[in-house]
N, C-alpha and C positions, 0 to 999 in steps of 0.2 A: 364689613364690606357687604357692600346688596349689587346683584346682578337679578336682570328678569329671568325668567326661564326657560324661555329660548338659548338665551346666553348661559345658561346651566347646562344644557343639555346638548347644546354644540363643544363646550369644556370638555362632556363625560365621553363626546365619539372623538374629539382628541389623543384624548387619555388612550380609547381602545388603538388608535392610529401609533401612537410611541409604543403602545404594550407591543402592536408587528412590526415593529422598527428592532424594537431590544434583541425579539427572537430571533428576527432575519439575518440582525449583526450577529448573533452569538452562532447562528447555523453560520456563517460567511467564514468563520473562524477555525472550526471544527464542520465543516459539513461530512454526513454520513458517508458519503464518494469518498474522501480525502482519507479513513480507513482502511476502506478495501483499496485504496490505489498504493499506501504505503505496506501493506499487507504483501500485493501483487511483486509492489520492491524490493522489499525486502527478499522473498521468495526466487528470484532471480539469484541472489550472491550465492547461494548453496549449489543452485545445479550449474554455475557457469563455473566454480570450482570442479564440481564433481567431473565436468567435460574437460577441463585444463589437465586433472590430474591421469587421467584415464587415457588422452591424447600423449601426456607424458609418459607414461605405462608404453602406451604403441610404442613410442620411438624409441624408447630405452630397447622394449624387445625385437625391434627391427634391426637394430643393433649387432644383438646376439647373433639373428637370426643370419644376418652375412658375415661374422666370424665366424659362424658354424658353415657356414658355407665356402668357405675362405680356405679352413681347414679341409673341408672335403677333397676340394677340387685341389689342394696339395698332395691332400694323399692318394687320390687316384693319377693324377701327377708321376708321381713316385711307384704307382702300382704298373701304369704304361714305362716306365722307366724299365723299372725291375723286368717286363717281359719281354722288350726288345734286348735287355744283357740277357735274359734268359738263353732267349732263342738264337745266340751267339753266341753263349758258351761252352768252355767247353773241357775248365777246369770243374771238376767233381766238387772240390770243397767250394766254390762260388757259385755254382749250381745248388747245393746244399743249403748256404747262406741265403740266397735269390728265395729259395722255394720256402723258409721257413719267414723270413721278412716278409714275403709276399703273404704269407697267412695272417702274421703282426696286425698288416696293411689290412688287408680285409676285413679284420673283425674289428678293428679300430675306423675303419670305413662305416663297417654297419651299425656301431656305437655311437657314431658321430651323426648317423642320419634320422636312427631312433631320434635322438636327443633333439635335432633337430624339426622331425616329426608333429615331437610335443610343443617347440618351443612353434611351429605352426597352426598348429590346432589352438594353442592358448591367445596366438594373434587373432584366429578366429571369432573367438569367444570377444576378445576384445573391440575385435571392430562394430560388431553387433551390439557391443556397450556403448560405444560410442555413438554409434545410429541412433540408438534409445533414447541417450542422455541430449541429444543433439534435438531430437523432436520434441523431447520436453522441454528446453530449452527456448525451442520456436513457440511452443504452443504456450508455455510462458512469457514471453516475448510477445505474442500475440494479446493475451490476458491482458498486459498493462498496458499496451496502447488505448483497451480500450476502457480501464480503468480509466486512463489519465482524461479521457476522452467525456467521460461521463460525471470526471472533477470537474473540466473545465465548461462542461453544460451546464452543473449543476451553480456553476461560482457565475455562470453569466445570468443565469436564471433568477440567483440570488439579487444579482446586482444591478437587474430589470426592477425585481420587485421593488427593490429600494429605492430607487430612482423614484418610482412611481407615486411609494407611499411619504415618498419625502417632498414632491409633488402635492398630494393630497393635503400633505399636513400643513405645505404653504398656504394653501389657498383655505382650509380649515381655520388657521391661526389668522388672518385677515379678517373674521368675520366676526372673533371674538372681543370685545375693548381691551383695550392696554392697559388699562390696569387689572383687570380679570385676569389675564392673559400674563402680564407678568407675574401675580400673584402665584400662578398656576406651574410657573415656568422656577420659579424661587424654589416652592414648595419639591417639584419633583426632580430639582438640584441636590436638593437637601436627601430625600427621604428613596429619591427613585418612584414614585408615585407620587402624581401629583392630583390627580381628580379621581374617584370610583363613585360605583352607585351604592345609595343604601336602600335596601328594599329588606320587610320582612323583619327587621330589627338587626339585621347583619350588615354590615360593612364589607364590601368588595374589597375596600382597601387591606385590609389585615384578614379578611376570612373569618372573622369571631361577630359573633353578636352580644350588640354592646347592652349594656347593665340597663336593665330598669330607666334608673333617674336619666342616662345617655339620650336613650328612646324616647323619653318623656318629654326631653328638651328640645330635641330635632323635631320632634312633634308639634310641639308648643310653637316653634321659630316661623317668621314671617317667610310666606312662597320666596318671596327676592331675596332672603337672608343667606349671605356664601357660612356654610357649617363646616366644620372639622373632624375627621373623623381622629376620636381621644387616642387613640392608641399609636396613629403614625403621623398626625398632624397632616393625611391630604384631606382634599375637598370633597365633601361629601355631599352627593348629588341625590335629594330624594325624588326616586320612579315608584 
């Protein structure tokens, strides 16, 4: 097949136009955004657990916190009991009873409020966990909006350029003949490249520089003659 040299060298910026088509598709696929944004996701399920469980924590000891209360307000109940029969009676052994329950009472009061105390101070501690875990949360929550934000810039940006360079390559590919043009289109079916430049004894197409007699021959071949580069079977374009 013979093409003139114009028509060689509008093939070889072809060639470079599909080489930023392959990349752009293969960024559209995996782009770098699309990491950090599943990254950002992922990192959410731990601390929206850690606030569920810790919220659970609260209410469990809130819980506690009005049975202990519950009990109290029984036993001083029972403490104002005891001292209105107190202050009425007037049998000695019920007075006796009164005054020795009543200290029962008392120190089962103060037992109850210690304990109570604690089971306040640990809510304490808790809500402050909760606050924590609550702004990490937002400020995570925050993080992948704008991850998601900078996937979907980065997939629109993608798919400008492609637009673009698929554009290009139409009006690129009009300019070439059709049989050049399908030859070109066959070859880079087949192999994934279908035109490179050879310059220097090397081949673009495979990155190796070819043999001696190779050289000699793409040497020797007429300016319009379409050449192959031996190793991948694309079109080798000498600049």
């Amino acid at each position: 097949m013979r093409a003139n040299r114009a028509q060689q060298l509008l093939l070889l910026e072809l060639a470079a136009i599909d080489t930023k088509i392959l990349q752009l598709e293969k960024q559209a696929k995996t782009p770098a955004e699309k990491a950090v944004y599943e990254a950002k996701s992922a990192a959410l399920k731990p601390l929206r657990q850690n606030l569920l469980v810790l919220q659970r924590e609260f209410d469990l000891l809130g819980g506690e916190i009005k049975r202990a209360q519950n009990e109290i307000d029984a036993v001083v109940k029972r403490i104002v009991r005891n001292k209105t029969q107190l202050a009425s009676a007037q049998d000695a052994k019920l007075t006796q009873n009164l005054t020795a329950e009543q200290e029962q009472l008392s120190a089962r009061k103060t037992k109850l409020e210690d304990a109570q105390l604690e089971l306040l101070e640990k809510a304490e501690g808790l809500e402050a966990q909760i606050s924590a875990a609550a702004a990490d949360l937002k400020t995570a929550g925050a993080e992948l909006v704008s991850a998601e934000t900078k996937l979907s810039q980065a997939q629109q940006r993608i798919a400008t350029e492609l637009s673009e360079l698929k554009s290009e390559r139409a009006g690129q590919s009009a300019e070439i003949t059709g049989e050049l043009l399908a030859e070109y289109e066959q070859i880079r079916a087949h192999s994934g490249i279908g035109a490179a430049a050879f310059k220097n004894g090397v081949s673009a197409a495979s990155n190796m520089k070819l043999s001696p007699g190779a050289v000699a021959e793409l040497a020797s071949a007429a300016e319009d003659e379409i050449c192959y580069c031996p190793d991948t079977g694309a079109i080798l374009v000498r600049v």
